[in-house]
N, C-alpha and C positions, 0 to 999 in steps of 0.2 A: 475805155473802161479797162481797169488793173486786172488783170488773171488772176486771181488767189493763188497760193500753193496749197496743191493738192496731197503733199505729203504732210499728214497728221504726223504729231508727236503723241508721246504716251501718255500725257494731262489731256490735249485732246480725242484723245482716240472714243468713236463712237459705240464702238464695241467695248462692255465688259468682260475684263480676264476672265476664261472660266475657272471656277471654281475646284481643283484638283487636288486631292486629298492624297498623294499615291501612299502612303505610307499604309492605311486599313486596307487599301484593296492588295498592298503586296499580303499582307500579312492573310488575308482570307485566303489568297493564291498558293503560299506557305501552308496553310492550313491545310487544304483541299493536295497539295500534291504529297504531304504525309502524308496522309490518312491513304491515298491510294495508289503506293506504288505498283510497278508493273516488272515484277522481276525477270532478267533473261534465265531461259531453262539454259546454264552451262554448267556442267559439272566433268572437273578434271579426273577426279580421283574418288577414295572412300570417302572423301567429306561431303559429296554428296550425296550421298545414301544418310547420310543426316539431315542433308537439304529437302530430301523426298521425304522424310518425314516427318518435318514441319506443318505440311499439306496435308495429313492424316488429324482422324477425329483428334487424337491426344492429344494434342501441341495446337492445332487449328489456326493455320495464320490466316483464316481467312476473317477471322475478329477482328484483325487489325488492317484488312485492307490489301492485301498483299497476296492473294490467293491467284492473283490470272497470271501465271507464268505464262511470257510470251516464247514463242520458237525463234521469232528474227530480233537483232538488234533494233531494227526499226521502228519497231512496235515497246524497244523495254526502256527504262529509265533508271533499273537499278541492276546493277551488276554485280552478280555474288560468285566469285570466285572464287570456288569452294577445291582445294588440291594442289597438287606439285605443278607446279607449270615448268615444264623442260623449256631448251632455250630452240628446240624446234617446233614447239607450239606457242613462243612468245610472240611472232607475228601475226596472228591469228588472233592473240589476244587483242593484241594495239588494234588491228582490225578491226575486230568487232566492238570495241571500245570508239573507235571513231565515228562508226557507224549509227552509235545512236544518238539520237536526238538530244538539245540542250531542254532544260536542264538535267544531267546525268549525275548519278551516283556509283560508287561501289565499295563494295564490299568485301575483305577478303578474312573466309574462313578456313579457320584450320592452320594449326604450325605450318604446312607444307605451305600457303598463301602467304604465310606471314614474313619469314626468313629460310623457305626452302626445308625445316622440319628435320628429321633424320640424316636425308639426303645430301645436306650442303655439309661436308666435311672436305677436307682440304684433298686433292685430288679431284675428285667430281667436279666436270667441266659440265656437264649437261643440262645440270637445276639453275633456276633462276630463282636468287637467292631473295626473296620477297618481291610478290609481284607488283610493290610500293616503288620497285625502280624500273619498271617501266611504263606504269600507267598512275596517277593520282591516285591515291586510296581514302577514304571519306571514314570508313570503320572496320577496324582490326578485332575478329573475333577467335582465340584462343582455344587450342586442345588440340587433342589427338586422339579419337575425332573430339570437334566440339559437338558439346550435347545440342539437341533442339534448342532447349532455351535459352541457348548461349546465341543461335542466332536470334532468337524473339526479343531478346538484349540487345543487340545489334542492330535490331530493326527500329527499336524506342530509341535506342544510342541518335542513331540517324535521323529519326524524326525529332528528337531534342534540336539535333546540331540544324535542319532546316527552322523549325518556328521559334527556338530558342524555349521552350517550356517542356514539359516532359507530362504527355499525355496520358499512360496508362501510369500507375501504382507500381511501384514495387514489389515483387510477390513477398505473400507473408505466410508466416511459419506455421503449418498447423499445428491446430491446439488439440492436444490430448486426451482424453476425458476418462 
């Protein structure tokens, strides 16, 4: 009596491929990790006494999902580096930058985040001169300070740049009467 072979080919195979759709379920994933970032409480400088009052009734990021400031990297996914970062708190950033979990974002607010601010003129060895060279930066938010809503801008920036659609509205101008 002949053996068969036991190795099925893919015309044979008795099993149906399952059925995988990944592209909706990234996109719901996308969805769900906008809507609820988890920002790390770190703040360098006065930019973030803007960042602390985002979380205030006025501005309220907590509409938009973003209200549980974590204390460890461990716990955050969004990194808002809000101030000057000298070049002996630059390790400390990469640190706690490595430290979180994938997928990670950040943020960096405030001229001093962006290209060093005031501070980077020619002499000054100390500042690090945007902190886009030594960690990835996802959304660059502008001023000195930037207002609240320049982060709440920054927040939709970001949540565009994950699902590719731009979730909240534009603010609009009031009207008069």
């Amino acid at each position: 009596m002949a053996e068969k072979n036991l190795l099925l080919t893919p015309a044979e195979s008795t099993i149906d491929p399952p059925i995988v759709r990944i592209k909706p379920v990234q996109d719901i994933l996308d969805l769900c990790r906008s809507m609820s970032f988890w920002p790390m409480t770190f703040g360098l400088a006065c930019c973030a006494i803007e960042m602390m009052a985002v979380g205030m009734a006025r501005f309220d990021i907590a509409r938009f999902g973003a209200e549980a400031f974590r204390p460890s990297p461990r716990q955050a996914d969004l990194m808002i580096v809000a101030g000057t970062v000298s070049r002996k708190m630059a390790p400390a950033v990469i640190r706690l930058y490595e430290q979180m979990p994938a997928p990670k974002w950040v943020m960096a607010l405030g001229n001093c985040a962006i290209s060093g601010g005031p501070f980077s003129f020619e002499g000054q060895y100390g500042i690090v001169e945007g902190v886009d060279t030594i960690i990835p930066v996802d959304v660059f938010v502008p001023g000195c300070p930037p207002r609240p809503e320049g982060l709440l801008e920054g927040l939709f920036a970001l949540q565009q740049k994950i699902t590719g659609k731009r979730w909240w509205p534009l603010p609009q101008k009031a009207v008069l009467s």
